[in-house]
SEVO-725575 format. One record per atom (N, C-alpha, C): x, z, y; residue in three letters. Coordinates in steps of 0.02 Angstrom, whole numbers, plus 32768, in hexadecimal, padded with zeros to 4 digits. Each point is the difference from the previous one (the first is absolute). Layout:
N
XZYALA ...
This chain:
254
72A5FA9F1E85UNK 801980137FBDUNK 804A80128005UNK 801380387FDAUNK 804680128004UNK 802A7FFF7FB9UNK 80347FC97FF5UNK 801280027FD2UNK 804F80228003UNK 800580227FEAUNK 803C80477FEDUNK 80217FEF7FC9UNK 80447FF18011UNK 803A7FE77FBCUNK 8006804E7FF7UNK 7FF9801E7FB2UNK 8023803D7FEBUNK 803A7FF17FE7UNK 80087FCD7FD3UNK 80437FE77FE8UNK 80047FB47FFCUNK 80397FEE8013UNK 7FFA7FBD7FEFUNK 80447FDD7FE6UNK 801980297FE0UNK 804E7FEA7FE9UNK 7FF27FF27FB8UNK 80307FD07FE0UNK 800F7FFF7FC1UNK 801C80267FD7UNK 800E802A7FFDUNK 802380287FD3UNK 800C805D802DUNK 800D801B7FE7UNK 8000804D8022UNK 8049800C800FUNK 7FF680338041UNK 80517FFE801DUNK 7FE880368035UNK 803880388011UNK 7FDB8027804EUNK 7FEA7FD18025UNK 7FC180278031UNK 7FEA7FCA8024UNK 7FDC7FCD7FEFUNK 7FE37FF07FC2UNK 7FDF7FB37FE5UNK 7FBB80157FD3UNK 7FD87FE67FFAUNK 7FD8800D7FC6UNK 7FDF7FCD7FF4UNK 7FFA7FF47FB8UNK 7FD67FD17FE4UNK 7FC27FEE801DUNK 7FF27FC57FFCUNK 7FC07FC9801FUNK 7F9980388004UNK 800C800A8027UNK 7FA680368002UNK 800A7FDF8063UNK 7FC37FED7FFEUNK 7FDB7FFB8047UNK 7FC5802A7FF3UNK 7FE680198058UNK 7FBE80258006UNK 7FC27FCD8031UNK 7FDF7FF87FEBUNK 7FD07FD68036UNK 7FDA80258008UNK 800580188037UNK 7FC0803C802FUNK 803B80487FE4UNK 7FC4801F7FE7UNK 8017803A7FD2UNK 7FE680027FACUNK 7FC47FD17FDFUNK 7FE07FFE7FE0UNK 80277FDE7FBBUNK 801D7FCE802FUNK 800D7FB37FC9UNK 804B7FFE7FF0UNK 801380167FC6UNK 805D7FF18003UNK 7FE87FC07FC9UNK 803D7FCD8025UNK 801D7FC97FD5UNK 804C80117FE2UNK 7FFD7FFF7FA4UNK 803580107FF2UNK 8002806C7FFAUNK 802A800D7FE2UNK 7FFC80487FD4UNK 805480087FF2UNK 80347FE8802DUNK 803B7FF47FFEUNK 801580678021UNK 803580127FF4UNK 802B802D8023UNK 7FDB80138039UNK 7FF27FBD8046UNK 7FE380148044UNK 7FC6803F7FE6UNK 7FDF7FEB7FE0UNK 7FBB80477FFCUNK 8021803F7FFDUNK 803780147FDAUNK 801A803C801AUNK 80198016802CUNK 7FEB7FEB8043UNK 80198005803CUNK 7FBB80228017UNK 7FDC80017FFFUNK 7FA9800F800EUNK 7FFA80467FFFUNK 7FE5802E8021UNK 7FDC80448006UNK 7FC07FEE7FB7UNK 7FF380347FEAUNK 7FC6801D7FD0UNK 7FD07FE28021UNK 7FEC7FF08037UNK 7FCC7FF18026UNK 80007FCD7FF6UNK 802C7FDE8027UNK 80067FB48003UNK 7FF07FEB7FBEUNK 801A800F7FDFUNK 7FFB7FE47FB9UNK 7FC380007FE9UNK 7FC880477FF3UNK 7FC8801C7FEDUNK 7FD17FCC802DUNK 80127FCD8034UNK 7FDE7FD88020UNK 80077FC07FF7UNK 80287FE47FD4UNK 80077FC77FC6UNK 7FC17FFC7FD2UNK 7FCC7FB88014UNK 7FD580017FD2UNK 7FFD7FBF7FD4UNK 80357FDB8016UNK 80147FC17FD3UNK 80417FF58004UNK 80157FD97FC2UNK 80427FFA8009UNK 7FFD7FC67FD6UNK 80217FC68026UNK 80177FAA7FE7UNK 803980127FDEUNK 800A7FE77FE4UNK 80387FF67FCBUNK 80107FA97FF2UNK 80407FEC801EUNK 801F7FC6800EUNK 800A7FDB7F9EUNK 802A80427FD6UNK 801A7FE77FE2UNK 800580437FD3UNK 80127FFE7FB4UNK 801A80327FD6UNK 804B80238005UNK 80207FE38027UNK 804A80147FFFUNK 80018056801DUNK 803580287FF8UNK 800380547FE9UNK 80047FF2805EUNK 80297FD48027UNK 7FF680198051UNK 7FE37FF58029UNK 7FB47FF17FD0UNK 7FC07FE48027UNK 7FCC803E7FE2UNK 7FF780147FC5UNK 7FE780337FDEUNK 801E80227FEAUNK 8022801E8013UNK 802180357FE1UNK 7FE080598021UNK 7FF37FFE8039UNK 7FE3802F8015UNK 7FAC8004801DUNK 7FEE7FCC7FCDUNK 7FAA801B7FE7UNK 7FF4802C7FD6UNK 801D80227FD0UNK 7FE580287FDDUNK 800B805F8028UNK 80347FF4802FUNK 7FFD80398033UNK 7FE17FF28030UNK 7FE77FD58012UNK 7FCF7FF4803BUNK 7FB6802B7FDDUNK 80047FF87FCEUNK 7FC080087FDEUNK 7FF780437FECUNK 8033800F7FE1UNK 8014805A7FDEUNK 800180208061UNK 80197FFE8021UNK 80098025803AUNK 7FC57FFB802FUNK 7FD080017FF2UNK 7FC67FC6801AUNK 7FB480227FC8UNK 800C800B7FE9UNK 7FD7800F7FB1UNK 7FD080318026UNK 7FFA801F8011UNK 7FCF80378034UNK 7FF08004802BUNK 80097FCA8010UNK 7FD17FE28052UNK 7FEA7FC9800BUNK 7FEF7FF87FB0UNK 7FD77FAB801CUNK 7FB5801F7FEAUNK 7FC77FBF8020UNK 7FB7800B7FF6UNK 7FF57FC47FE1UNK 80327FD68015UNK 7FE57FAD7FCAUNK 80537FF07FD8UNK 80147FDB7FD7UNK 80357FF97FD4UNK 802B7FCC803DUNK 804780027FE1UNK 80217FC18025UNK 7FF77FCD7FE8UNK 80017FDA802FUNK 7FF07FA77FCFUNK 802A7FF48015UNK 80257FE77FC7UNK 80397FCA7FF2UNK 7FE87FC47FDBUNK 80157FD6804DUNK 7FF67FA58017UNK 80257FDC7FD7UNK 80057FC67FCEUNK 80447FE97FE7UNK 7FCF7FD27FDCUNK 80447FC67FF2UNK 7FE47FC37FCCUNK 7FF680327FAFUNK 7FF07FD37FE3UNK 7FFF801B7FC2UNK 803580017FE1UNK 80197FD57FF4UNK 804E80047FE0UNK 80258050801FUNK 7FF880008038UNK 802E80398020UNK 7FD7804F7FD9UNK 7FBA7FFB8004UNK 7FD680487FF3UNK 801380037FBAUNK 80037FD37FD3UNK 80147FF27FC3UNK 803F80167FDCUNK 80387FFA8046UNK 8029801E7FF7UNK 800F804B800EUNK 7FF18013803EUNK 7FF0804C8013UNK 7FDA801F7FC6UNK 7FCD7FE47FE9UNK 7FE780307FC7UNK 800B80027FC3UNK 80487FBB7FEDUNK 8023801A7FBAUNK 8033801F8011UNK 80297FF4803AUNK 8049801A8001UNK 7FFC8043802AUNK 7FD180158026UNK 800580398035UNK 7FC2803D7FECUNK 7FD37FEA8007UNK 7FBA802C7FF5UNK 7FF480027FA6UNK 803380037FE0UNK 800D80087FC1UNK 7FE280307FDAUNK 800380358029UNK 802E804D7FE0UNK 804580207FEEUNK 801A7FB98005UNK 8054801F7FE9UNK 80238003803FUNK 80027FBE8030UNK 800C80118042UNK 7FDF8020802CUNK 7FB57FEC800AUNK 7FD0802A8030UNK 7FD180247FE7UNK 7FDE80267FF5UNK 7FB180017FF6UNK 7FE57FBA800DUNK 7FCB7FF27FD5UNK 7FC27FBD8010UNK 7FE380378032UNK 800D7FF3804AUNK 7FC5802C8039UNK 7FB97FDB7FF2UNK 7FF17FD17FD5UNK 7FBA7FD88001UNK 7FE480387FE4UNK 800A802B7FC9UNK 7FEC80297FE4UNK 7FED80497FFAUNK 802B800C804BUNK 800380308010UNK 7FBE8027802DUNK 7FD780367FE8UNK 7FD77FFD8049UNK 800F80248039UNK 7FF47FF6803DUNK 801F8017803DUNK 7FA780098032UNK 7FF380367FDCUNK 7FB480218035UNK 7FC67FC77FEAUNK 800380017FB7UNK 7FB77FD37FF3UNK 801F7FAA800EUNK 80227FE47FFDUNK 80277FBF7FF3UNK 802F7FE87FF6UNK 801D7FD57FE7UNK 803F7FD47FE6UNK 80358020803BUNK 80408007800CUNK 802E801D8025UNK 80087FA58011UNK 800B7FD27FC2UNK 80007FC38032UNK 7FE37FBE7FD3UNK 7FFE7FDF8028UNK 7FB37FC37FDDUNK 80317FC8802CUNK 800A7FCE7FCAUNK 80137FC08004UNK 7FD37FD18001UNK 80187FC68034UNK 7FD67FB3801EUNK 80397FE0800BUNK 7FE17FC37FB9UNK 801F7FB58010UNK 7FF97FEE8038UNK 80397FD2800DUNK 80097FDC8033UNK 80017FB87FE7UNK 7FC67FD6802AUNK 802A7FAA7FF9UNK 800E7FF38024UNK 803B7FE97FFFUNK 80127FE5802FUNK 7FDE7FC78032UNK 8005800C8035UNK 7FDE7FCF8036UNK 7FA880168016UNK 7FF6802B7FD2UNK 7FB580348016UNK 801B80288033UNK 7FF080108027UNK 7FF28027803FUNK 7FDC80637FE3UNK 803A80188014UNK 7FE680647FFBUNK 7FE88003804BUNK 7FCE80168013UNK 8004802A8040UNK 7FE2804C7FF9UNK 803480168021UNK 7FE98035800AUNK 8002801F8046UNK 7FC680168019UNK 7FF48019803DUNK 802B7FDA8042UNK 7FEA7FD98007UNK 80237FC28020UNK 804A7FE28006UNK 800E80167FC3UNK 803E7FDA7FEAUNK 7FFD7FE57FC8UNK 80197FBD8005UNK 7FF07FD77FADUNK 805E80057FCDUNK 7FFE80097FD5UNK 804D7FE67FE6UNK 7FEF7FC07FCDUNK 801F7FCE800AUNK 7FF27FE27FBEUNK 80537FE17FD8UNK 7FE67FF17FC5UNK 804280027FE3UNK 80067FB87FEDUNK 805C7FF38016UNK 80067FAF7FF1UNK 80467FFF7FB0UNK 7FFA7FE17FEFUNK 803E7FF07FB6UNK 802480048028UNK 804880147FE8UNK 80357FEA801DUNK 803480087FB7UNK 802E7FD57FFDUNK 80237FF77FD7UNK 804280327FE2UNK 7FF580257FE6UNK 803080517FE5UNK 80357FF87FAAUNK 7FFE80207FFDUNK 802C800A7FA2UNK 7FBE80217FDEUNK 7FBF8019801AUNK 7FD8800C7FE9UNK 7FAC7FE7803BUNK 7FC8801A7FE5UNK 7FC47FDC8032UNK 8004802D8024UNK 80097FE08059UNK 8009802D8031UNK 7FC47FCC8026UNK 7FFE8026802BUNK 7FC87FEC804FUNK 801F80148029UNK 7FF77FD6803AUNK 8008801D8056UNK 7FC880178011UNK 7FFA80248041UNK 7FB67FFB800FUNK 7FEB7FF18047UNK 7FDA7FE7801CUNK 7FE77FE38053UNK 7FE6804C7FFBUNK 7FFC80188045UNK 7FE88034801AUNK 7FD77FF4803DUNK 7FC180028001UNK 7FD87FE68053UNK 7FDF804D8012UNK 7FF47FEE8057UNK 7FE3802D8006UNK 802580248047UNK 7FE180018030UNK 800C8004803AUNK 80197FCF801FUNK 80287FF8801BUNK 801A7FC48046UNK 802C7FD47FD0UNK 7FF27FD77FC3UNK 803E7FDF7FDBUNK 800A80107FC5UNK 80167FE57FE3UNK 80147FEE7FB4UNK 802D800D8001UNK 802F80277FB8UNK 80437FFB7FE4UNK 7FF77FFA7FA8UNK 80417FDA7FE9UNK 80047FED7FC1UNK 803380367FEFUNK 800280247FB7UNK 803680187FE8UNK 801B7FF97FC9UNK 802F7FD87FF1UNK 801C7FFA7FBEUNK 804880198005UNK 7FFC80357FD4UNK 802C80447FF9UNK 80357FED7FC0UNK 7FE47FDA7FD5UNK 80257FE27FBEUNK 7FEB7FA97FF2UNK 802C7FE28016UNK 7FEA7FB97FDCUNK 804E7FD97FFEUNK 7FF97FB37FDBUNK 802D7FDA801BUNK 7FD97FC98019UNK 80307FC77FF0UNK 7FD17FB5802AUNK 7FB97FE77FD5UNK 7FE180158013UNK 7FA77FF38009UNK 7FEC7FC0800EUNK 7FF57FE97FECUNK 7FC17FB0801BUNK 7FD68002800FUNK 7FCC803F7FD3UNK 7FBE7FF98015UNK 8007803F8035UNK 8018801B801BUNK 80228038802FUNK 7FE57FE28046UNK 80197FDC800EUNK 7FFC7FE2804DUNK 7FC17FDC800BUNK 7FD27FE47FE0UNK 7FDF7FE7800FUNK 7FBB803C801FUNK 7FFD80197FD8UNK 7FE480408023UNK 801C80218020UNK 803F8008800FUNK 80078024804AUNK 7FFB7FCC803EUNK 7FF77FC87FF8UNK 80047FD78045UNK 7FC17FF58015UNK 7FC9802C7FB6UNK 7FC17FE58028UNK 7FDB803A8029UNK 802D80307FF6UNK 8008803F8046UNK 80097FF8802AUNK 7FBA7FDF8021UNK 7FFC7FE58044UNK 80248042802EUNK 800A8049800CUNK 800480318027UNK 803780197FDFUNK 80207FEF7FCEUNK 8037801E7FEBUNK 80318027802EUNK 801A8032800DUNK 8035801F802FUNK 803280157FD1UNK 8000801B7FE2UNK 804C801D7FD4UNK 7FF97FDE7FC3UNK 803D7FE27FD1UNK 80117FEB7FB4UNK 802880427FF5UNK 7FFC80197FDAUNK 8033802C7FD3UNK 801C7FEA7FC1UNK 802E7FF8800CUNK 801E7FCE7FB3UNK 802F80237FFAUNK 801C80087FBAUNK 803A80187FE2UNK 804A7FDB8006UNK 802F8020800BUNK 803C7FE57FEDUNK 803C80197FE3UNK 7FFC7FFD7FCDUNK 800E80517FBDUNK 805C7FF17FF4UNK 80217FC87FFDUNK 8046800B7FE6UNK 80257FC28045UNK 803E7FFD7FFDUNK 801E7FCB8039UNK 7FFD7FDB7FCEUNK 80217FA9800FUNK 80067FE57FF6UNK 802F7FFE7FB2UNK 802280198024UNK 803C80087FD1UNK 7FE8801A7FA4UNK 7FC280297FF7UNK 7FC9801D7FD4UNK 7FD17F9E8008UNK 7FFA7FE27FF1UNK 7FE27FCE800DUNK 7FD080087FA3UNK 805A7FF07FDFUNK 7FD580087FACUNK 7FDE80477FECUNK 7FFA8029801DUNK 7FF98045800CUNK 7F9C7FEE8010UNK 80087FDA8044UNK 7FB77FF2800DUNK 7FED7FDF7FD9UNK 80067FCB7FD1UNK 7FCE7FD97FF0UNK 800480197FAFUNK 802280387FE6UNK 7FEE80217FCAUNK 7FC580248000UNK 801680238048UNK 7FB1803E8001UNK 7FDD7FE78036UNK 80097FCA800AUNK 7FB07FED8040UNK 80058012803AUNK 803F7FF98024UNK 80068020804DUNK 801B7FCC8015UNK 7FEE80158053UNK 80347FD78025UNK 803480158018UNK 80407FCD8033UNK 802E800B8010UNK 7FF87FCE8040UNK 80408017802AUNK 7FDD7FCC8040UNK 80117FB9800EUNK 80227FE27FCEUNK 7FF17FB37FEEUNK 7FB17FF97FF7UNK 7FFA80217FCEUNK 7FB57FED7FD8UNK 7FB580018040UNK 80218045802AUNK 7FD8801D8035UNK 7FFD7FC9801CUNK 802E7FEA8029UNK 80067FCE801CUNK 7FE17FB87FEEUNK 80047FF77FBFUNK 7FCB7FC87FE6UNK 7FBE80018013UNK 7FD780457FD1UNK 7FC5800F800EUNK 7FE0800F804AUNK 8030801C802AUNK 7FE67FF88047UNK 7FFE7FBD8011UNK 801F7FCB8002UNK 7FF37FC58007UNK 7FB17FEE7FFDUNK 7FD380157FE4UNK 7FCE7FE97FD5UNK 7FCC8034803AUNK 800D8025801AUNK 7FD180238036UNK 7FF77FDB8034UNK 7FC780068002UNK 7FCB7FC28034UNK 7FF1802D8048UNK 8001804C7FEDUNK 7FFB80298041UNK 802D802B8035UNK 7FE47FF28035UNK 802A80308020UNK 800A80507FFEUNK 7FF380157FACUNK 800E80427FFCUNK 8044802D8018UNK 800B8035800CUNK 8034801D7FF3UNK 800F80157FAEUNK 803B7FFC7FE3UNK 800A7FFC7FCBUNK 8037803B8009UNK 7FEC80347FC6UNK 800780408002UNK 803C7FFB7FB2UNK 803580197FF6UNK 8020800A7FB6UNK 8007803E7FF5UNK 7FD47FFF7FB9UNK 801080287FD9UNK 8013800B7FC2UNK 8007803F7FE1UNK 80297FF57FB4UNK 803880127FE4UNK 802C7FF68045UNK 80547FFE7FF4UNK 8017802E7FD0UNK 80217FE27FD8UNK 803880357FCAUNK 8022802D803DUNK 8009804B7FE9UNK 802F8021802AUNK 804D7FE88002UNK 80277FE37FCBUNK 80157FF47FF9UNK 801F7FAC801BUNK 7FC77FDE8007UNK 801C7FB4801CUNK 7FE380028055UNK 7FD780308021UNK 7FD980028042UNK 80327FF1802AUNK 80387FFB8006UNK 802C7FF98053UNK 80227FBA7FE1UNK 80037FF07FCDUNK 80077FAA7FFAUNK 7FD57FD67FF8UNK 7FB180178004UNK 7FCB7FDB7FF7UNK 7FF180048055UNK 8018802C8017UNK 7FEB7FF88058UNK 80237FE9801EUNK 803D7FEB7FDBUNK 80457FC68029UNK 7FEE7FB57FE5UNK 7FE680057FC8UNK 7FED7FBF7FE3UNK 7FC87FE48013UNK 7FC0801C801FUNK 7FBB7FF38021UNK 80227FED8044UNK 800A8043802AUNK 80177FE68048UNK 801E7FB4800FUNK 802D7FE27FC9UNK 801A7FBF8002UNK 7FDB7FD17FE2UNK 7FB280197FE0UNK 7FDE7FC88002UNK 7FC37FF98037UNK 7FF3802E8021UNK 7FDC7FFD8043UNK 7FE27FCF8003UNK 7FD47FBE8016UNK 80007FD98018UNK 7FD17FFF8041UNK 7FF48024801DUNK 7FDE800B8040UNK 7FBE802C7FEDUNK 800880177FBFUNK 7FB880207FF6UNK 802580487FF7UNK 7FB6802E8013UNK 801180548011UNK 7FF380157FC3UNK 805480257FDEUNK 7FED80237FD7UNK 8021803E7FFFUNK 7FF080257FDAUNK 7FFF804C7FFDUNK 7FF780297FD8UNK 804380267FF9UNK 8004803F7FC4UNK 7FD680418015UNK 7FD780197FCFUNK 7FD0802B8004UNK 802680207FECUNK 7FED80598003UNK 802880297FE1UNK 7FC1803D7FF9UNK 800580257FD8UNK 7FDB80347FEAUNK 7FE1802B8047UNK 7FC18016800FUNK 7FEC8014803BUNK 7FE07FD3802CUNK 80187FB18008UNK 7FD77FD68026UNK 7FC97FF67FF2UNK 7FC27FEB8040UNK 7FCA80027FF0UNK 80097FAD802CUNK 7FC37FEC7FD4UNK 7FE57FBE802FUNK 7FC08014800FUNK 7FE77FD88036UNK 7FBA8006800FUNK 7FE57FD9800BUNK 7FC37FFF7FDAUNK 7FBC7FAD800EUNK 7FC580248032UNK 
């Protein structure tokens, strides 16, 4: 399995784009900035798309995934998400005032795109990859999601802060290989995080405490703006475990 960061920054800047991963070519997690990095193709080969959370740099570029896309599908996109989140995409985005509702739209004899709840802790597979979605604690209802499927497990939580019920399901990822966790403002932004639900690398540093595995632990998220003091402020909390700034273009592989 090949998982492909298109964007994984917090905020937009040359060089950065909002939170979209690709798993395979089929499956994007997240609808952030990264998708406009994609060929017509690539994209026209998107047949699901998870959605973490309602926030504009997680969905903001579904409704052009969809419009640019509109003439080459044979089945609709399904968009994966809790309810609270679809709930939100379809008052605040698929409106009509911001997007077209694409539910409504037909695209060659079907829906352009067809929505599925997610519960959390049910298991999606698709074509031998499962995603499933865990709570994680936000300024609004967000999920991480476990990703299986080839040689190992990875967890991704792209938006959260300190979680409780968070860890207990990632430690029971017996094969876990990569955590992707966010780390959105420095320290110094501390009241900053716990207004809007992020971390900083005190906090990071807490919640890693609480990892039971020998994953590699991947950060993502970073404000463009705080990224070279959140990578002076991590480096000095090190504690013998491997971690690592992803940047737009990296791929991992299971």
């Amino acid at each position: 399995m090949r998982f492909r960061v298109l964007g994984c920054a917090g905020s937009i800047a040359e060089g950065g784009h909002t939170t979209s991963f690709l798993v395979d070519d089929d499956i994007a997690i997240d609808a952030g900035t990264g998708l406009g990095t994609l060929s017509l193709d690539a994209l026209a080969a998107i047949d699901h798309v998870f959605l973490s959370h309602s926030h504009v740099d997680h969905v903001g570029l579904l409704p052009m995934l969809v419009d640019s896309t509109l003439g080459r599908r044979r089945e609709p996109i399904v968009v994966h998400a809790a309810q609270p989140t679809l709930e939100a995409v379809s008052a605040h985005v698929f409106n009509w005032k911001i997007s077209p509702d694409f539910r409504d739209i037909d695209a060659q004899g079907h829906p352009a795109v067809r929505f599925s709840v997610l519960e959390p802790g049910r298991p999606v597979r698709l074509g031998g990859r499962t995603l499933t979605a865990i709570p994680v604690e936000h300024s609004v209802p967000t999920v991480a999601y476990r990703v299986d499927g080839g040689d190992g497990s990875l967890v991704v939580a792209s938006d959260m802060t300190v979680s409780d019920a968070f860890w207990p399901a990632v430690n029971a990822v017996a094969d876990l290989r990569y955590l992707l966790i966010e780390t959105a403002f420095q320290d110094a932004r501390l009241d900053l995080c716990r207004l809007s639900g992020h971390l900083c690398p005190s906090l990071l540093d807490r919640e890693l405490r609480r990892l039971e595995r020998p994953a590699e632990v991947c950060i993502v998220h970073m404000k463009a703006s705080a990224a070279a003091q959140i990578r002076r402020e991590i480096a000095a909390l090190e504690r013998g475990r491997a971690i690592r700034f992803l940047a737009d273009g990296d791929v991992l592989t299971l």
